[in-house]
MARMAR-843569 format. One record per residue (C-alpha): residue number from 1; residue in one letter; y, z, x. Coordinates in steps of 0.2 Angstrom, whole numbers, plus 5000, padded with zeros to 4 digits. Each point is the difference from the previous one (the first is absolute). Layout:
<nodes>
NODE  num  residuo    c2    c3    c1
NODE  NUM        a     Y     Z     X
...
</nodes>
This chain:
<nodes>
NODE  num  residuo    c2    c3    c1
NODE    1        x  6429  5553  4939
NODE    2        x  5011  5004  4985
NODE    3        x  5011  5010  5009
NODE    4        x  5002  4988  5015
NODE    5        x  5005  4988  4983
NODE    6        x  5012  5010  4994
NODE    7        x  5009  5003  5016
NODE    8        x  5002  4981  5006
NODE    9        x  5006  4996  4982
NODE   10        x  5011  5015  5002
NODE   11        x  5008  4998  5019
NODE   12        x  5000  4980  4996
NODE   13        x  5010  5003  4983
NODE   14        x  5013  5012  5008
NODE   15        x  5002  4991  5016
NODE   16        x  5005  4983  4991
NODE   17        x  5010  5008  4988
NODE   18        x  5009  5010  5015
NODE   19        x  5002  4983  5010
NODE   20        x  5005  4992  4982
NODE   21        x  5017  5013  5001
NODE   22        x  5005  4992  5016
NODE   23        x  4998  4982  4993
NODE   24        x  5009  5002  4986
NODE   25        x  5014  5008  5006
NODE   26        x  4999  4987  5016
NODE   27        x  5002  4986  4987
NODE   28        x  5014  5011  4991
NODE   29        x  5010  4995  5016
NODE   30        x  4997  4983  5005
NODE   31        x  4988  5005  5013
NODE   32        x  4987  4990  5005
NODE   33        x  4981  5008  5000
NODE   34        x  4990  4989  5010
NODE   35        x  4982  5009  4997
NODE   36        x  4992  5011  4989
NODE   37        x  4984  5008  5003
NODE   38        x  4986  5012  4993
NODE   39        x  4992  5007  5015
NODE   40        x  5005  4994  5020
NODE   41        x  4994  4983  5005
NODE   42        x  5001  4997  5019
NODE   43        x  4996  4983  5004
NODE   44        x  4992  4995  4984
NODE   45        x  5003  5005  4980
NODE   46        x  4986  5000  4988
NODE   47        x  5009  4990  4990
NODE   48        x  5020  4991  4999
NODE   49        x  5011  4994  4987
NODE   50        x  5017  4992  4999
NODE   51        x  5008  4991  4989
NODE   52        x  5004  4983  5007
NODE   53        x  5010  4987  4990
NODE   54        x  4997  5009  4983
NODE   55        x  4983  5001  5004
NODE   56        x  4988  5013  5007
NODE   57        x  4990  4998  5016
NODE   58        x  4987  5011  5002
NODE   59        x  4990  5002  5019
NODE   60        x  4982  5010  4999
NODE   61        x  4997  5008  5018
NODE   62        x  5014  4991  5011
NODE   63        x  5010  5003  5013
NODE   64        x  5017  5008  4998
NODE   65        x  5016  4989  5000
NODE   66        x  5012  5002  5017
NODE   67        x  5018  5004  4994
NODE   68        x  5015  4985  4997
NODE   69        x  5007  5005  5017
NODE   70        x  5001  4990  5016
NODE   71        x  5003  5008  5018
NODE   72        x  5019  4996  5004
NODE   73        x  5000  4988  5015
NODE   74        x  5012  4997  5011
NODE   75        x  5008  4982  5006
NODE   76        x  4986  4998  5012
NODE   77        x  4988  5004  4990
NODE   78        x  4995  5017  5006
NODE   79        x  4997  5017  4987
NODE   80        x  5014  5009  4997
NODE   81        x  4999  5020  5004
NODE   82        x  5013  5013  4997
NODE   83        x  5007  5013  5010
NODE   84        x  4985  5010  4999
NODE   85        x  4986  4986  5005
NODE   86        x  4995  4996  4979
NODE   87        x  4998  4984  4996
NODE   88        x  5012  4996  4987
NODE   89        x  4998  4989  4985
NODE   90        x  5009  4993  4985
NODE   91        x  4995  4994  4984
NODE   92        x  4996  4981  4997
NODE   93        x  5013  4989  4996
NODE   94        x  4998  4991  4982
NODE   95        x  4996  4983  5010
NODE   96        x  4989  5010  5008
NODE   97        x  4990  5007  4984
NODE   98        x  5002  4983  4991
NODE   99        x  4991  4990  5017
NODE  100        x  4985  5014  4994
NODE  101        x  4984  4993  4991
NODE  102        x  5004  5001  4982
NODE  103        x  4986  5014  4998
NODE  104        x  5004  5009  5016
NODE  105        x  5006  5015  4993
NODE  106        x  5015  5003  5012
NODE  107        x  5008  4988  4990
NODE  108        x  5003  5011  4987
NODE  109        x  5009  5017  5005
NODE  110        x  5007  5004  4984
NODE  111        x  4981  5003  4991
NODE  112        x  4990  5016  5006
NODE  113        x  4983  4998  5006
NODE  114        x  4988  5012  4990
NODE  115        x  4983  5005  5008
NODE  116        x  4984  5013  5001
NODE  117        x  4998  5006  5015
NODE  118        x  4983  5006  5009
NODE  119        x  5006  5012  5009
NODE  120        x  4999  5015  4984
NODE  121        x  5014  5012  5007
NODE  122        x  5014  4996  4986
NODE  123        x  5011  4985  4998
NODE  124        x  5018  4994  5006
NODE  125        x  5013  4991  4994
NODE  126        x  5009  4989  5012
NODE  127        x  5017  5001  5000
NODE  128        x  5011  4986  5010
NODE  129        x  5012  5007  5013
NODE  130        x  4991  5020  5000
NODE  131        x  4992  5008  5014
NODE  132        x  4986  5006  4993
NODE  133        x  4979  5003  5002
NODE  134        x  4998  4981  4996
NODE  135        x  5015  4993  5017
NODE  136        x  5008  5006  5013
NODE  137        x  5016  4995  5007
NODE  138        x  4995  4986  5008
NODE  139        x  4993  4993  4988
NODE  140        x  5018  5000  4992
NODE  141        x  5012  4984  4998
NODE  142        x  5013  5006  5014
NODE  143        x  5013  4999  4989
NODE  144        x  5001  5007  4981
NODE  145        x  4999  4990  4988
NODE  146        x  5008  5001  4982
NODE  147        x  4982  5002  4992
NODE  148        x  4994  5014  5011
NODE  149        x  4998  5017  4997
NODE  150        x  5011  5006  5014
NODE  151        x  5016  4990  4994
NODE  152        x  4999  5008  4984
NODE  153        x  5015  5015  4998
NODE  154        x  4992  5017  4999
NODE  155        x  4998  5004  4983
NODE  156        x  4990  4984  4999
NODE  157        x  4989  5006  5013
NODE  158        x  4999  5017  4993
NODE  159        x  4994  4994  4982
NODE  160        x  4988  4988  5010
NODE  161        x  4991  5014  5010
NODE  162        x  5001  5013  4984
NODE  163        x  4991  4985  4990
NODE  164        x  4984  5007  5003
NODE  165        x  5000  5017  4999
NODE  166        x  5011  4999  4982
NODE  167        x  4987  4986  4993
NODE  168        x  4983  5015  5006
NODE  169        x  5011  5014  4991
NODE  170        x  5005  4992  4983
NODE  171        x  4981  4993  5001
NODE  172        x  4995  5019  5002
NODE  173        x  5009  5003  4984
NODE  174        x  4994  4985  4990
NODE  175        x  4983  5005  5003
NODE  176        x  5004  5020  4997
NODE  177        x  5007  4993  4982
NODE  178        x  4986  4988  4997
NODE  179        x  4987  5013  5001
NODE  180        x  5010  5013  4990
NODE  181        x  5003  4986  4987
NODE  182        x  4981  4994  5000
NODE  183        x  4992  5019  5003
NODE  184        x  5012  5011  4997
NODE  185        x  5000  5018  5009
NODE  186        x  4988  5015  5001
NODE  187        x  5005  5016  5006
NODE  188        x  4992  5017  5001
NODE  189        x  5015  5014  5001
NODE  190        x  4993  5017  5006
NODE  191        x  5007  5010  4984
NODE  192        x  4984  4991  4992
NODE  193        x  4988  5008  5015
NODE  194        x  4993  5017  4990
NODE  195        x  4991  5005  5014
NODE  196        x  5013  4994  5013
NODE  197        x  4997  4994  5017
NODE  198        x  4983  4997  5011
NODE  199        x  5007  5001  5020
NODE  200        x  4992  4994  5014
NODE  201        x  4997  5013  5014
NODE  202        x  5012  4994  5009
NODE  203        x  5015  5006  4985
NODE  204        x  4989  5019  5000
NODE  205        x  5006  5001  5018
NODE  206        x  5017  5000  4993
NODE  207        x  5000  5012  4988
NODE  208        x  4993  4990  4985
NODE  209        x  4987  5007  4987
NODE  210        x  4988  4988  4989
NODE  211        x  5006  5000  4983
NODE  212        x  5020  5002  5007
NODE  213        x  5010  4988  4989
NODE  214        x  5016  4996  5012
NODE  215        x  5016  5004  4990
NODE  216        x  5015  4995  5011
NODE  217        x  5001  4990  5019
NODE  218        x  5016  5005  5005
NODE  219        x  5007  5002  4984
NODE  220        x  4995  4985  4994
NODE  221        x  4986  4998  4987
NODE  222        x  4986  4989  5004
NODE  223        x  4993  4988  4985
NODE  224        x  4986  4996  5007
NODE  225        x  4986  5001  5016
NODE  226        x  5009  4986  5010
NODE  227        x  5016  5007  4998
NODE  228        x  4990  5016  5008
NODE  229        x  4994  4990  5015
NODE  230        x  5017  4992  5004
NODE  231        x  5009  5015  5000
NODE  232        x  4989  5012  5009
NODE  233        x  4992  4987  5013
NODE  234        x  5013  4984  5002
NODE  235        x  5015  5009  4998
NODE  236        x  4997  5018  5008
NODE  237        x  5005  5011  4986
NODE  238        x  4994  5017  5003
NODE  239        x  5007  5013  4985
NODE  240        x  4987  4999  4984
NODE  241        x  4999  5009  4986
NODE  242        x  4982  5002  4990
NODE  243        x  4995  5010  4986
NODE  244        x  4984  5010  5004
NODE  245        x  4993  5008  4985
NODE  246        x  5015  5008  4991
NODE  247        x  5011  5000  5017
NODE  248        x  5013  4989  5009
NODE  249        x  4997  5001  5019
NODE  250        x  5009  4990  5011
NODE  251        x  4992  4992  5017
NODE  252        x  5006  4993  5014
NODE  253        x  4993  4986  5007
NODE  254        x  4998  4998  5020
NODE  255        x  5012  4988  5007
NODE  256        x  4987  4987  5008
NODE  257        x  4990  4999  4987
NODE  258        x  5002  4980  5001
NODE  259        x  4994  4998  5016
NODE  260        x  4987  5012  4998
NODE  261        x  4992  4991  4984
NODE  262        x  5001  4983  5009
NODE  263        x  4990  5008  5012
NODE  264        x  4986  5009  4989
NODE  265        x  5000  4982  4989
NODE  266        x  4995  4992  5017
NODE  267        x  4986  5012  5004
NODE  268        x  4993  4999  4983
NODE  269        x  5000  4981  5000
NODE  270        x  4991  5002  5016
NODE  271        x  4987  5012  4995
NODE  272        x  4996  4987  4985
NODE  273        x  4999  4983  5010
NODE  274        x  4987  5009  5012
NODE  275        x  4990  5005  4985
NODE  276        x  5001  4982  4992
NODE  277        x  4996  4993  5017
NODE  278        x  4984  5012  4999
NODE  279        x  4996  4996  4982
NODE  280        x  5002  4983  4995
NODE  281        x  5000  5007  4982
NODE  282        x  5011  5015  5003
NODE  283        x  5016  4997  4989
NODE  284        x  5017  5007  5008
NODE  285        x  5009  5014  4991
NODE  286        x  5021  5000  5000
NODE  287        x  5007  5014  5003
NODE  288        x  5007  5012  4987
NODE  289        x  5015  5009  5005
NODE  290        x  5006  5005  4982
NODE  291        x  4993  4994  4983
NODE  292        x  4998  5005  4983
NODE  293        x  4988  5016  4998
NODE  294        x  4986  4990  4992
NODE  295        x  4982  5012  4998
NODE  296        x  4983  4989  5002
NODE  297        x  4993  4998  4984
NODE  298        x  4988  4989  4996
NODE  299        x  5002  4986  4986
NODE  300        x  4984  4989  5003
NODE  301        x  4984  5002  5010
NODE  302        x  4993  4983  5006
NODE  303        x  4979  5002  4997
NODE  304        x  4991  5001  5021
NODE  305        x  5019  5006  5004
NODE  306        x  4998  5016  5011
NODE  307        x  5007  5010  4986
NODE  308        x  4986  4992  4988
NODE  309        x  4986  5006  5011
NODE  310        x  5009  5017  5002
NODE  311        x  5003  5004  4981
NODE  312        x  5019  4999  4999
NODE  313        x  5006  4995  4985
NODE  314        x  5017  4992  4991
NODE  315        x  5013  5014  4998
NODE  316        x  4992  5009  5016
NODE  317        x  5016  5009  5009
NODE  318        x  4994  5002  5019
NODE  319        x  5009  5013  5009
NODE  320        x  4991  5003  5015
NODE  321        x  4987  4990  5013
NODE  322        x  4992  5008  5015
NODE  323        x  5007  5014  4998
NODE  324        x  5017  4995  5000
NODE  325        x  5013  5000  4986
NODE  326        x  5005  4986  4994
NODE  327        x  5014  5003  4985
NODE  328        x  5006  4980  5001
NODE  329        x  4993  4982  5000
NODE  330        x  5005  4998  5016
NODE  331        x  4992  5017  5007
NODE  332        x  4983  4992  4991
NODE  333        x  5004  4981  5010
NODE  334        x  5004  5009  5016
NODE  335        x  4983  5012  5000
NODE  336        x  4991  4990  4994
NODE  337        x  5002  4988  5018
NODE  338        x  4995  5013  5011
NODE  339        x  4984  5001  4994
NODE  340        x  4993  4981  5001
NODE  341        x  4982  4998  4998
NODE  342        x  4997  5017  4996
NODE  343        x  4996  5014  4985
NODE  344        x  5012  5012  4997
NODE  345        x  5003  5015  4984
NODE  346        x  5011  4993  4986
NODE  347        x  5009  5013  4991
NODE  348        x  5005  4994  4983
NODE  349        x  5007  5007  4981
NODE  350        x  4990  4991  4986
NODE  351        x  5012  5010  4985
NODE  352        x  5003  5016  5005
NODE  353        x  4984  5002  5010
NODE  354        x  5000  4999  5018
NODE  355        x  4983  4992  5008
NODE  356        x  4993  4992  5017
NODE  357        x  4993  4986  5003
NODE  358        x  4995  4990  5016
NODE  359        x  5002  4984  5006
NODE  360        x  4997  4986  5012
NODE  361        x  5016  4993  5006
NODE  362        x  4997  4981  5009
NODE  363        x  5010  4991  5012
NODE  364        x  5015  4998  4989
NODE  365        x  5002  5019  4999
NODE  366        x  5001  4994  4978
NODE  367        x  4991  5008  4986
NODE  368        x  5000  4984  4993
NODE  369        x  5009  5007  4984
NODE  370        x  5016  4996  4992
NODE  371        x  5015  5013  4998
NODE  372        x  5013  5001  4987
NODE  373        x  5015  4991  5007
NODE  374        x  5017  5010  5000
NODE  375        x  5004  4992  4986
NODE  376        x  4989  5010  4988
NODE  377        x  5012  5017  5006
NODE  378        x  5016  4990  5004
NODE  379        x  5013  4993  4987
NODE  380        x  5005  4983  5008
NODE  381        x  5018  4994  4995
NODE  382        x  4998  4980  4998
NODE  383        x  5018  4992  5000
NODE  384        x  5002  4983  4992
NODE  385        x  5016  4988  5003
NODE  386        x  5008  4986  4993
NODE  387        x  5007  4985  5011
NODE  388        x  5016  5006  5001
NODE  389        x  4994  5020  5004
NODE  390        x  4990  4994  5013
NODE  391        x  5011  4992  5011
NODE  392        x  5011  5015  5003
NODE  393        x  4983  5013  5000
NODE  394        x  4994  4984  5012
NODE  395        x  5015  5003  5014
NODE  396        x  5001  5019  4998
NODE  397        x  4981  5001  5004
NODE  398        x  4999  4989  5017
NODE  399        x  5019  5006  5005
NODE  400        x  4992  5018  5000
NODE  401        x  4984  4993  5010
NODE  402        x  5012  4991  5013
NODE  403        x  5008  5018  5003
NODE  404        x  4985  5008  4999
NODE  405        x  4992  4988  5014
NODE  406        x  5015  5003  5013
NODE  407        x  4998  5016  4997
NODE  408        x  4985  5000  5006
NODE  409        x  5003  4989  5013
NODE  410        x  5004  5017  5009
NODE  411        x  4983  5004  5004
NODE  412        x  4998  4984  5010
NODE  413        x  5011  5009  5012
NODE  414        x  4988  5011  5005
NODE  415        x  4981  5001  5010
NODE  416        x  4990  5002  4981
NODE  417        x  5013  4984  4995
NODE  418        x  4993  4989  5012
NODE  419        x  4982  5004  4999
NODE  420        x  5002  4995  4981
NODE  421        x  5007  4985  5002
NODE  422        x  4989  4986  4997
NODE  423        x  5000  4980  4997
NODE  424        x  4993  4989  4991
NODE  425        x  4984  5009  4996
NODE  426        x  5009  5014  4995
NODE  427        x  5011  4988  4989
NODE  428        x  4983  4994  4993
NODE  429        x  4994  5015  4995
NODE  430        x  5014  5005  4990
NODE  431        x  4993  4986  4988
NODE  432        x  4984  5004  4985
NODE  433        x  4983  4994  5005
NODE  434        x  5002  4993  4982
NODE  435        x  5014  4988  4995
NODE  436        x  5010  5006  4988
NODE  437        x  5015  4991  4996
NODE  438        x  5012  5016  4999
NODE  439        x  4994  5007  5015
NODE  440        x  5003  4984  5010
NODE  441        x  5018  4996  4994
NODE  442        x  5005  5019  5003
NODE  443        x  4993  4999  5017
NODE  444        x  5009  4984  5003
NODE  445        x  5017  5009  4994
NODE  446        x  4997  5013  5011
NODE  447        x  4996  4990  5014
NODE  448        x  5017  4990  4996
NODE  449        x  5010  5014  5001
NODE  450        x  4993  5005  5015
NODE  451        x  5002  4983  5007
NODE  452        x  5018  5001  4996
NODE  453        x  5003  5015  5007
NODE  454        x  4991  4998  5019
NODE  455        x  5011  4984  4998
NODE  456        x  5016  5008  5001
NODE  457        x  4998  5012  5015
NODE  458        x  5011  4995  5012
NODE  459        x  4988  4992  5014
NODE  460        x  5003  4985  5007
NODE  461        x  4989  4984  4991
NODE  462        x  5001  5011  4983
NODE  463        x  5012  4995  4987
NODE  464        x  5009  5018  5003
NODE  465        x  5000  4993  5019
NODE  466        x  5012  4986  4997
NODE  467        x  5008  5011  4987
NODE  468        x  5006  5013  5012
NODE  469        x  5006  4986  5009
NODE  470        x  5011  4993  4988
NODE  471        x  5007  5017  4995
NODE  472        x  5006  5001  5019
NODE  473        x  5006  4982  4999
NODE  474        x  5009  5005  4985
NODE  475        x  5008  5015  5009
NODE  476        x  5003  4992  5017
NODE  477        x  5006  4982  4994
NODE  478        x  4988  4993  5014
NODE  479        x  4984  4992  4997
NODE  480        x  4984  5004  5010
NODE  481        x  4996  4985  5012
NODE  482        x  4985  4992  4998
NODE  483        x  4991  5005  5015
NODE  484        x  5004  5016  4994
NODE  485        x  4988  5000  4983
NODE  486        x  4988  4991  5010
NODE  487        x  4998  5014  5011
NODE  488        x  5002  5014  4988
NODE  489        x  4990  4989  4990
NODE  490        x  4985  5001  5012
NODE  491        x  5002  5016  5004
NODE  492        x  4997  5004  4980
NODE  493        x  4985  4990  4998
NODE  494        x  4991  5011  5014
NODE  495        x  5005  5015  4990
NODE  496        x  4992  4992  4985
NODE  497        x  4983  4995  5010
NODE  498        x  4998  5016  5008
NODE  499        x  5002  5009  4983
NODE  500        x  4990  4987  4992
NODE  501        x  4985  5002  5016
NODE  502        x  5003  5019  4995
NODE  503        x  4998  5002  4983
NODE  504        x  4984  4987  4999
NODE  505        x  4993  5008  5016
NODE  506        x  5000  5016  4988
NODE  507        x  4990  4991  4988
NODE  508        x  4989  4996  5012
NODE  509        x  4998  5016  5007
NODE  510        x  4994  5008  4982
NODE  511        x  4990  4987  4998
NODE  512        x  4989  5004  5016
NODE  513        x  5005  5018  5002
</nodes>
């Protein structure tokens, strides 16, 4: 529930302030914005507001206002069509909005209706004279008017369609500087990591070995684990340098090892949801590619804990179960869940002594004890900044997540891409089960940046769709007809819903499979 919180809060804040760009910059230019809406309201809005002679009206579950236009008629009276069969119309004359009840709200067309929707799929802001998601060409007055959107001179047009995805990037920043103001920076760079690296399986099958500390990727010298992951797994990089003991050997890395990852993430994620959906107390384990090499010893032993009733003890350094090695926390995590609801041999060094113990292991695959975090080995750098430091360190840190993020949009290309792509239970889930203020607002910043970015691909009903446009328009002289954007327009919002139909079906999909 707290994560289904956090993300309406999130995708309602983002969408406003995304629709929020297009008004202002609407208003900029004398254009008229006849609606604006949280969420889509066919038929019926939750609720309505307009401001109607200095005053505000507000309707609670009503039906939606028609547009100020009237179907053009000819001298007999008969509806007018053009070349192509539409029914054309034109706006209201002013005697014909001043011969409208005082609160009918067509009277007005200058004041912007604002609204919430029930219909939760985003929000739109309703710009007079556009072919967009909210009218088609039809419902267009047949000839422009000066307060439309499509008698505005390009650059107008331009800064109007741009408004959105420039108000969800400088919000991005804002928020990144915010947090860096209010909670500073914590990093851990891998010169602090004495016993180096732990690596999943999957890295050993490259040429890794545990305790490797990764000098160089390409001649460029990583700072910390993320740095690691992008270059290696978004950005392909394949020639590392490690330093293995007293030796420098250099790997190379396979060339689809992006793909390759997406597709053993899948797998695992599978292998966990059916053991959850076995064991309704079963708790999901992440998968590890690379982490700091933390060993498992014990800092507290909860009394009637497994451990308790086995003898361990605090300062207890476990380095084998069943038989099998395990040098790092996460070699005791990961052994410990293959052997649920059973008693297996606990190796363990108490000093310098090693000794045997057994224990029951229940259906969480948990000794029940407490471990000493890494930050009892691992130095952690804390970076505080003034107001004026953090707005700089603020855009340097989302600029190198937006390049990070189309880097990795790569991989979408691809069979492991599509599989990973998910909705809005994938979205959901990136959320704490916890709130935590911090958490939330760099989510959110994430999410902006995202937002902005999906919005400036050039498809048709995106931002970047009418931006392409524009950019021919500029280099053409000739402007796309109407009919045109309604088409291309349609065609755009098909793309959207079949990606939209894939990527939640994928939710669905792990969630029953």
């Amino acid at each position: 529930m707290i994560q289904a919180i956090q993300l309406i809060l999130a995708l309602s804040f983002l969408v406003v302030i995304h629709e929020l760009g297009h008004y202002l910059f609407a208003r900029l230019f004398n254009t008229r914005v006849e609606k604006f809406y949280m969420f889509f309201n066919p038929k019926k809005s939750i609720i309505r507001a307009k401001k109607i002679n200095g005053k505000w009206q507000v309707k609670f579950f009503a039906d939606n206002v028609p547009s100020a236009t009237v179907i053009m008629k000819d001298a007999m009276g008969q509806e007018m069509k053009d070349a192509k069969g539409q029914v054309m119309y034109r706006p209201m004359t002013p005697d014909e909005l001043q011969a409208l009840d005082e609160n009918d709200w067509r009277r007005y067309p200058d004041n912007t209706e604002w609204g919430l929707g029930w219909v939760p799929f985003g929000g739109y802001c309703s710009i007079s004279g556009m072919v967009d998601e909210t009218k088609s060409m039809s419902d267009l007055p047949s000839e422009p008017q000066p307060w439309e959107f499509r008698s505005k001179n390009v650059w107008q047009r331009m800064c109007i369609i741009i408004g959105g995805v420039l108000v969800n990037f400088i919000a991005a920043m804002i928020i990144f500087s915010a947090l860096l103001y209010t909670w500073g920076s914590d990093k851990m760079p891998i010169h602090n990591l004495k016993d180096g690296l732990y690596f999943s399986e999957f890295l050993l099958n490259e040429g890794f070995e545990q305790h490797d500390n990764i000098l160089t990727i390409d001649g460029q010298i990583p700072q910390d684990l993320s740095s690691i992951v992008q270059s290696i797994i978004i950005e392909g990089k394949q020639d590392i340098v490690v330093l293995r003991g007293q030796d420098t050997i250099a790997l190379k890395m396979s060339q689809d090892l992006g793909n390759r990852y997406l597709a053993l993430q899948q797998k695992h994620d599978k292998i966990e949801r059916e053991k959850s959906r076995d064991d309704e107390n079963y708790v999901r384990a992440p998968y590890v590619l690379i982490s700091e090499f933390i060993p498992f010893i014990i800092d507290s032993v909860p009394p009637m804990s497994p451990a308790a009733l086995c003898g361990l003890q605090k300062d207890d350094h476990i380095v084998s179960i069943a038989g099998n090695a395990t040098p790092a926390f996460y070699d005791v995590q990961n052994e410990l869940k293959q052997h649920l609801c059973d008693t297996v041999q606990i190796n363990y060094y108490r000093g310098d002594s090693l000794m045997s113990t057994y224990a029951f292991i229940g259906d969480q695959g948990k000794l029940g004890v407490f471990a000493y975090s890494k930050l009892h080995y691992l130095t952690l750098e804390h970076t505080s900044y003034t107001f004026w430091e953090s707005i700089p360190a603020g855009i340097a840190y989302g600029w190198d997540f937006l390049v990070s993020y189309v880097k990795q949009f790569r991989l979408v290309f691809s069979k492991e891409g599509v599989q990973s792509l998910g909705g809005f239970a994938a979205i959901g889930n990136m959320f704490p089960q916890t709130w935590n203020w911090f958490s939330f607002w760099h989510i959110t910043a994430i999410l902006s940046l995202i937002l902005a970015f999906m919005n400036f691909l050039p498809i048709p009903a995106l931002d970047g769709g009418y931006i392409l446009f524009l950019l021919v328009e500029m280099i053409t002289g000739k402007q796309p007809s109407d009919k045109f954007l309604e088409i291309a327009n349609t065609i755009g919002w098909w793309l959207l819903l079949a990606l939209l139909i894939l990527a939640n079906g994928n939710d669905i999909f792990r969630i029953f499979f």
